[in-house]
N, C-alpha and C positions, 0 to 999 in steps of 0.2 A: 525245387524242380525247375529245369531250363524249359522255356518257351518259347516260342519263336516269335521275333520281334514284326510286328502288322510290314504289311510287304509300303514299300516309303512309293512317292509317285513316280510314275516312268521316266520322265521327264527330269534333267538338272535343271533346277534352279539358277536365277542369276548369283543368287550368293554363295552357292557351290560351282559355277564357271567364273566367277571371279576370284577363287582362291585358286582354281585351278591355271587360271592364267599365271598366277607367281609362281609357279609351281616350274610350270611351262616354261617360262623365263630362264629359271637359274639351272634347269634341262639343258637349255640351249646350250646355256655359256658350258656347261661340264662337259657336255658329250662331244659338243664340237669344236671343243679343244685340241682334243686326245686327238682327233682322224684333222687336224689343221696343221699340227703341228706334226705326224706322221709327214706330210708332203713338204714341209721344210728342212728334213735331214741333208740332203743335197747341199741345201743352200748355206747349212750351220755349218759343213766341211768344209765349204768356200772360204768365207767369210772369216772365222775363229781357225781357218789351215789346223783340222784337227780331221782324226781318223772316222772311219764309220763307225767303229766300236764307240769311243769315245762320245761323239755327241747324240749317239744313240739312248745316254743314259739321261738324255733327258724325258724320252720315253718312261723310261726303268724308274729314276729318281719319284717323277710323279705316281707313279704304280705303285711303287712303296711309302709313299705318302698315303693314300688313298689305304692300302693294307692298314697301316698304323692306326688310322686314325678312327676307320667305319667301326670298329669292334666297340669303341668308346660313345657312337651317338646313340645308342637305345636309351643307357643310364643319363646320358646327359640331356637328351631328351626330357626324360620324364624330372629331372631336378631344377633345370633352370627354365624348361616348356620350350613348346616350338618356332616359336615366334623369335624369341629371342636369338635362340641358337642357328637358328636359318638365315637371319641375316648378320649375325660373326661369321655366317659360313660365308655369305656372299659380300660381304667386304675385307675377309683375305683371301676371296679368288682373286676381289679384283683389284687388291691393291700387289697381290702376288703378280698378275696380269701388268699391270705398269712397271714393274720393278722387272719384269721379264725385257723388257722390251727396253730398257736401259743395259742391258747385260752388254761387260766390253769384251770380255773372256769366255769359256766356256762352261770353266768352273762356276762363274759366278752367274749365268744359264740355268747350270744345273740346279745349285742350290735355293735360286728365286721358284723353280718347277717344284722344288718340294714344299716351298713356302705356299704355293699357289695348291698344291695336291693334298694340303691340309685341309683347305678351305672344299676344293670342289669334293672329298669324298663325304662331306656331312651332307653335301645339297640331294643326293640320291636318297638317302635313305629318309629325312629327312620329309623331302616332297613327297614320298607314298606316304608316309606314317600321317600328315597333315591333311593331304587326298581325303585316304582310308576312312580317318574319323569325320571330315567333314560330311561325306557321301552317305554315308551308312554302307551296309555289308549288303542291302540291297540292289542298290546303283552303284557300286564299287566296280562292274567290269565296264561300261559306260565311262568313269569319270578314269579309270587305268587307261585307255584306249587313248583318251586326250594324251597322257603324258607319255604313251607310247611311239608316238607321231615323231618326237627328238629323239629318241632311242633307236627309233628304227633308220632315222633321215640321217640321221649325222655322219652313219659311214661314206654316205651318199656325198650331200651338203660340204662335208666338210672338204674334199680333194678340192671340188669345182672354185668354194671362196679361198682355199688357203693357195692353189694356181695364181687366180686373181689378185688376191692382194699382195703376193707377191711379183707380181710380173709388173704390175703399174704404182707402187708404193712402198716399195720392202718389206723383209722380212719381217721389222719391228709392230706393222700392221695386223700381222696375225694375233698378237698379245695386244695393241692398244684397242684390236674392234671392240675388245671386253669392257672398256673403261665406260663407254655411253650406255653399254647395255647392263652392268653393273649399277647403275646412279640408277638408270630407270624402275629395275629389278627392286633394289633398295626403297624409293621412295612407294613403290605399289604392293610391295613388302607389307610398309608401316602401315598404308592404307586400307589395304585390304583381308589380313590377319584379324581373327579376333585377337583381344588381350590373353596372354599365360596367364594359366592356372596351376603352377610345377606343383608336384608331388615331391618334394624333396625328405619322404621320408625312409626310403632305400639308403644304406651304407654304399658305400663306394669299395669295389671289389679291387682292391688293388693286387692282391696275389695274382689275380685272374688275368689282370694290364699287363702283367709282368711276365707274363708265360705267353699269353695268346697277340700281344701285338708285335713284339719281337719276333716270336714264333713265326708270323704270317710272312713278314717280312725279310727275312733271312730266306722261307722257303722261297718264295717268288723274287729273292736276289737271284738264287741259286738256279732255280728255270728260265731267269731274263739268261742267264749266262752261258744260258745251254748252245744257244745258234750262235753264239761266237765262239765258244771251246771246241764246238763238234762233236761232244762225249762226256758221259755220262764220267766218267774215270779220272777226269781234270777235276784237282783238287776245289777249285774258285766254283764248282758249280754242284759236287756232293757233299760237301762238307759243309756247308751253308743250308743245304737240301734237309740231308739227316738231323741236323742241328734245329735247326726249324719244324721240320715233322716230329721229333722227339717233345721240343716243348709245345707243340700243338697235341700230340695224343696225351701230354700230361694236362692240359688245360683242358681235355675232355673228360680225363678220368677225374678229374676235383672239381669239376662243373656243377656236378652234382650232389655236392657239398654243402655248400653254401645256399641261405635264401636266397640272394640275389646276385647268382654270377652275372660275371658281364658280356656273358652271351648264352641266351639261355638255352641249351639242347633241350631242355624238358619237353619244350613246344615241339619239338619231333613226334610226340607219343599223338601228336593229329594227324592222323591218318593222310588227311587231306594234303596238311604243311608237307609232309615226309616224303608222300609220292610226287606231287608238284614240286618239291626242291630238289630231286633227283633227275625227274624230266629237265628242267631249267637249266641244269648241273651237265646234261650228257649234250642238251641243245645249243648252249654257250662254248662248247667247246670247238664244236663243228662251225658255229656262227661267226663267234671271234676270230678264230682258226682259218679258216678256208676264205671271210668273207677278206682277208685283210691281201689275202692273193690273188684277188678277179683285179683290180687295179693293175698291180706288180707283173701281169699277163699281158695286160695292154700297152704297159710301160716299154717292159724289156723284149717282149716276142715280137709286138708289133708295131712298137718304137711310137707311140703314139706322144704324147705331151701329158704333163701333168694335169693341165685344164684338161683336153679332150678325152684322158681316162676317166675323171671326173664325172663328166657328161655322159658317158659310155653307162657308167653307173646308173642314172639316173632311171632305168627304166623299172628298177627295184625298188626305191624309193617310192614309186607311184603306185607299183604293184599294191606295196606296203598300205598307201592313203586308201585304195580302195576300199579292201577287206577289214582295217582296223576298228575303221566305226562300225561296222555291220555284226566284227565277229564281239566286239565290246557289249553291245548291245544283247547278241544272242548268249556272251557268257552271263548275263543276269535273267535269262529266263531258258536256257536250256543248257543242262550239264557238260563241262567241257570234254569229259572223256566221252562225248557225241561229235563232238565238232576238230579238236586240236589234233589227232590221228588225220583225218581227208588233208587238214593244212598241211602236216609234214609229209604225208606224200606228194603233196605239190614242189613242196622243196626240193624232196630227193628228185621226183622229176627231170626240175630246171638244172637240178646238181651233177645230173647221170650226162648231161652236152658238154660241160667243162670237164668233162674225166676222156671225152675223144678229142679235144682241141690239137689244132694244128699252128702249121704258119697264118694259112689263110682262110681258116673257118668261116664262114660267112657272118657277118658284123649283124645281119635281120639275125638269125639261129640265134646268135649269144645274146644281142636284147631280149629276144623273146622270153629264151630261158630265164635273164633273169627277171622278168615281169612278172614269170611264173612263181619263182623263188618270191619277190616281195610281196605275191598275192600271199606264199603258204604263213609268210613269217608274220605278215599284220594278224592273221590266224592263229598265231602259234605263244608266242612272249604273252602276251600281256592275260590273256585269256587264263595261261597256266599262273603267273600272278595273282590275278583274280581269286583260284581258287586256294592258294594257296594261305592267301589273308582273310578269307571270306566267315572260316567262322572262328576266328581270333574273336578274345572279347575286347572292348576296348584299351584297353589298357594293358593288352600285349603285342596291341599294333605296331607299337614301335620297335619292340623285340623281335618280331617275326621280320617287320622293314631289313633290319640289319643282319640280322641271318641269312635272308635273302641275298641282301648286295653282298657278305663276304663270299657267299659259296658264288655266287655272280663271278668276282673279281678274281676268286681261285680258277674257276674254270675257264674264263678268259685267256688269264696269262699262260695257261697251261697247252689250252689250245694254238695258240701263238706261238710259242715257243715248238709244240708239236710240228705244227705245219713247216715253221722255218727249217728247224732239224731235217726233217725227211727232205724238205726243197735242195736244201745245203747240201745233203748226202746224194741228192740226185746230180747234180751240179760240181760234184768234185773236179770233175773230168771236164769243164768247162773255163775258158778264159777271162768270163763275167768276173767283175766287180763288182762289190754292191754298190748299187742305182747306176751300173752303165751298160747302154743296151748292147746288144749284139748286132754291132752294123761297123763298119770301115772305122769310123770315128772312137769305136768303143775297143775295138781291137787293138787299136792307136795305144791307144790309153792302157790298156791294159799288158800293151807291150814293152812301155815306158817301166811301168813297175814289176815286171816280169818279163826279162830274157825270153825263159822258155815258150815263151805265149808265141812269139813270133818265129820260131818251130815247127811248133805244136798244129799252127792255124796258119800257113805261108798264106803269101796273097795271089793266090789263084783260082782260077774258075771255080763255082761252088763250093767253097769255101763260109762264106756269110750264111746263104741257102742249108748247108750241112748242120752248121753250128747254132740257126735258129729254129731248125727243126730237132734238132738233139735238146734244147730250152724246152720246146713248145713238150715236149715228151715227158721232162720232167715235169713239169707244171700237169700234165694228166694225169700222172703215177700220182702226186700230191691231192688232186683234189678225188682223186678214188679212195685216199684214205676220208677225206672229209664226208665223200658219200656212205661211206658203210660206217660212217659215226652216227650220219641223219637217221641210218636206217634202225640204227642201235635204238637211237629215240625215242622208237616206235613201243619197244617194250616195257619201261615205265611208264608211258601213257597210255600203256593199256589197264593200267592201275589206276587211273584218275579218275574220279566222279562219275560216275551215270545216270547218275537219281539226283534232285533236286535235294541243295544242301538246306538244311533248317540254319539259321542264323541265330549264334546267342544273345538271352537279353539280357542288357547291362548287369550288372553286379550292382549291390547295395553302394551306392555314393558315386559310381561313376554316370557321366553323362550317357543323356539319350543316346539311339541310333544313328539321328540325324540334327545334329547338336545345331547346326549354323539355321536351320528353317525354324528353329523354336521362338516362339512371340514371350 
C-alpha cells in the first residue's frame, strides 16, 4: 500500500542549494549558448563568406545533437549514475566549446556544434533528474524554480553578452566564455555531488536507439529545413519529416514491449506526467516560437543594434525573477492547476500588444507588455515541471527528466520553425534579407543581390516608411498566431492538479525522499 512520504522542511537546505548551484552552472553554459550563438549568424556570414542557410546549421547541427543524444541519458543515468555522467557531459561541452572557437571553415563550425550538442543535451535532463532526487517531491517546486532562473534568462542574457562579446573581442569569445566557466562547473561538480550509486542492472535497449534517435533527428532535420524551403512539398524537408515520424511512431508502438525501453511512455498512464507534458508541449511551442521574434522586431522594424534588442528584452527577464521564486514556492503547497491558468493569462495579455505592433509603437507599451509576459512565464514552466515529476518514485526520475526534455526539444524546434514559415510567407513581397533591416543601407544591399529590388522599392519619398510598415504588419500577423497558441494552453491546464498531490514512498531498496539531509 503507498503512503505518503512525511511533508520534508520548508526550507532548502545548504546541501540541497549546493547541488543546485551545479546544476545552475552547467544551465548557464546550455541555455545560453543556443540564444549567443543565435546573434552571431551575421557575423559567421562575414567572416566564413557563407550563406544564411548555410551557417545557420550551426543552429540545426546542435539541435540534432541534443535530439540524438537526450533519449539515451535516462538509461545512462541510471547505469553509470549521475555524477559521473554529468560531468562527461560538461567536459564535451566544454571542450566542444574551445574547439568551436578554433573553427577556420564553416564546415568545421558546424561539426565542433555537434560535438559540443552532444555534451550540452545530457546537462538538462540530467540536472532535474539530480535536483529531483536531491529535494524530495516535497520541495521539488522551490528547488525547479532555482534552475528555472537560466531557462527563462537565457533568451534574455544571451542577445545582450553575445552583442558584447562580439563588438569588443570576437566572434571566438562567444565559445571561449565556456572554457572558465566549464573548469569551474567541473571542479564544483566533484565537490559537491554525492558519490554514484548506478543501478546497472537494466539491458540496454538497443532496438529502441535505433528507431527513436535517428527518428528524432531526421524529423527535426526536416522542420529546421522548413523556413528555408518555404514548403512543406520540397523534398529536403518531407521526406526527412515522414521518415522520422514513421520510425518514431514505430519506437512507440514497441515501446511497450520491452522491460526497459529507452524512453519509457508507460509513465504517461500518470495522469499528472500526461496533462503536465501536453501543457509544457502546447507552451513551448508559443514560447520557443514567438519568443525567438520580439528580438528580430527590434532588429529589422526598428533597426535597433543587436546589443540594444538585447537590452530591450530585459524587462522579461525580470518579470521572470519576480514571480519564479514565489510561484516555486506556492507549487509546493498549493496545486498548480490554481496558479499556472492566471500566469498564462498574463502572457496572452503581454502577447495580445505585439499582434498590434507598428513602426513606432511606443518602446514604455512594448516593455511593459513584456514584464508582463516574464511575470506569466516565471509562473507558468517550472510550476508545470513540478508537477509533472512530483509523484514519480524515485527511480523513474530520471525517465520522466528525459521525457520531458525530448517532447521539450520537439516542441521547440517545431515552434521555431512555425513562426519563421508564416514570417517568411508574410515577407515574400518584401526586399528583406535575412538579418538586413529595412532602411537605405538594407535596400542597398538587397539591390546588389537582386535587380528587381531596386524596381520594386525605387528610392523615393516613402518608400522606407511603406516598406517598414508592410515588416511591422507581418510581424503582427506572426505573433497573433503565437497568441491563439498561449490561448490554446489554457485548455490542458485546465487538466492539471487542484487538490494536493500525495507523493510516493520509496520502493523496497531505493533511497529516502530527501536522500542528501540523511545523518
Amino acid at each position: 500500500m503507498t503512503t505518503q512520504t512525511p511533508a520534508a522542511p520548508d526550507k532548502l537546505d545548504a546541501a540541497v542549494l549546493k547541488i543546485a548551484g551545479v546544476v545552475v552552472l552547467g544551465a548557464i553554459m546550455s541555455i545560453l549558448d543556443v540564444t549567443v550563438v543565435s546573434v552571431a549568424l551575421p557575423t559567421f556570414q562575414t567572416v566564413f563568406e557563407a550563406s544564411y542557410a548555410r551557417v545557420a546549421w550551426t543552429m540545426t547541427g546542435y539541435t540534432l545533437a541534443l535530439a540524438t543524444v537526450i533519449p539515451l541519458t535516462g538509461w545512462a543515468a541510471d547505469r553509470f549514475g549521475t555524477k559521473r555522467l554529468y560531468m562527461a557531459a560538461l567536459l564535451l561541452f566544454t571542450l566542444g566549446s574551445v574547439l568551436c572557437a578554433t573553427a577556420d571553415s564553416i564546415g568545421q563550425l558546424i561539426a565542433y556544434r555537434v560535438l559540443q550538442g552532444l555534451g550540452g543535451g545530457m546537462l538538462m535532463p540530467l540536472g532535474m533528474t539530480i535536483m529531483t532526487r536531491a529535494a524530495g517531491p516535497q520541495r521539488i517546486g522551490r528547488l525547479m524554480a532555482v534552475l528555472g532562473i537560466p531557462m527563462l534568462l537565457g533568451p534574455i542574457g544571451g542577445p545582450i553578452l553575445g552583442g558584447w562579446l562580439i563588438d569588443i573581442a570576437g566572434w571566438q569569445w562567444i565559445f571561449l566564455i565556456n572554457l572558465p566557466i566549464g573548469i569551474i562547473a567541473l571542479a564544483y561538480a566533484q565537490w559537491a555531488l554525492a558519490k554514484d550509486k548506478p543501478e546497472p542492472s537494466e539491458s540496454f535497449d538497443v532496438v529502441g536507439m535505433l528507431m527513436l534517435s535517428p527518428g528524432l533527428a531526421l524529423f527535426l532535420y526536416g522542420v529546421s529545413s522548413l523556413p528555408e524551403a518555404g514548403s512543406f512539398t520540397e523534398t529536403k524537408v518531407w521526406l526527412p519529416m515522414l521518415t522520422g515520424a514513421a520510425l518514431v511512431v514505430g519506437f512507440v508502438l514497441y515501446s511497450f514491449k520491452p522491460r526497459h525501453p529507452l524512453l519509457d511512455l508507460r509513465l504517461l498512464r500518470d495522469r499528472n506526467l500526461a496533462v503536465a507534458t501536453v501543457t509544457l508541449a502546447v507552451f513551448t511551442v508559443a514560447f520557443m516560437g514567438a519568443g525567438l521574434l520580439f528580438p528580430s522586431y527590434f532588429l529589422q522594424v526598428r533597426g535597433e543594434s543587436t546589443l540594444h534588442a538585447g537590452l530591450l528584452m530585459a524587462p522579461q527577464g525580470l518579470g521572470a525573477m519576480i514571480t519564479m521564486p514565489i510561484a516555486g514556492t506556492l507549487a509546493d503547497r498549493i496545486p498548480v492547476g490554481r496558479t499556472v491558468p492566471f500566469a498564462l493569462l498574463l502572457i496572452a495579455a503581454g502577447f495580445f500588444t505585439f499582434t498590434q505592433v507598428g513602426t513606432d509603437t511606443s518602446y514604455l507599451l512594448l516593455c511593459g507588455s513584456l514584464f508582463v509576459m516574464g511575470l506569466g512565464m516565471g509562473g507558468t514552466m517550472m510550476p508545470v515541471m513540478t508537477s509533472a515529476l512530483r509523484t514519480l518514485t524515485h527511480h523513474e526520475v530520471a525517465r520522466g527528466s528525459t521525457l520531458l526534455n525530448i517532447l521539450q526539444q520537439i516542441a521547440g524546434s517545431v515552434g521555431s520553425a512555425l513562426m519563421s514559415v508564416i514570417l517568411t510567407s508574410e515577407l515574400n513581397d518584401s526586399p528583406l534579407v535575412p538579418g538586413t533591416p529595412l532602411t537605405e543601407a538594407g535596400l542597398a544591399i538587397a539591390a546588389e543581390q537582386n535587380p528587381a529590388v531596386a524596381q520594386q522599392f525605387p528610392a523615393e519619398p516613402g518608400t522606407i516608411e511603406r516598406g517598414l510598415q508592410f515588416v511591422a504588419d507581418s510581424f503582427g500577423t506572426t505573433f497573433w498566431v503565437g497568441f491563439v497558441i498561449v490561448l490554446a494552453t489554457l485548455i490542458p491546464a485546465y487538466f492539471l492538479p487542484r487538490r494536493r498531490q500525495a507523493t510516493p514512498a520509496p520502493a523496497e531498496g531505493e533511497p529516502a525522499a530527501v536522500p542528501v539531509i540523511m545523518h
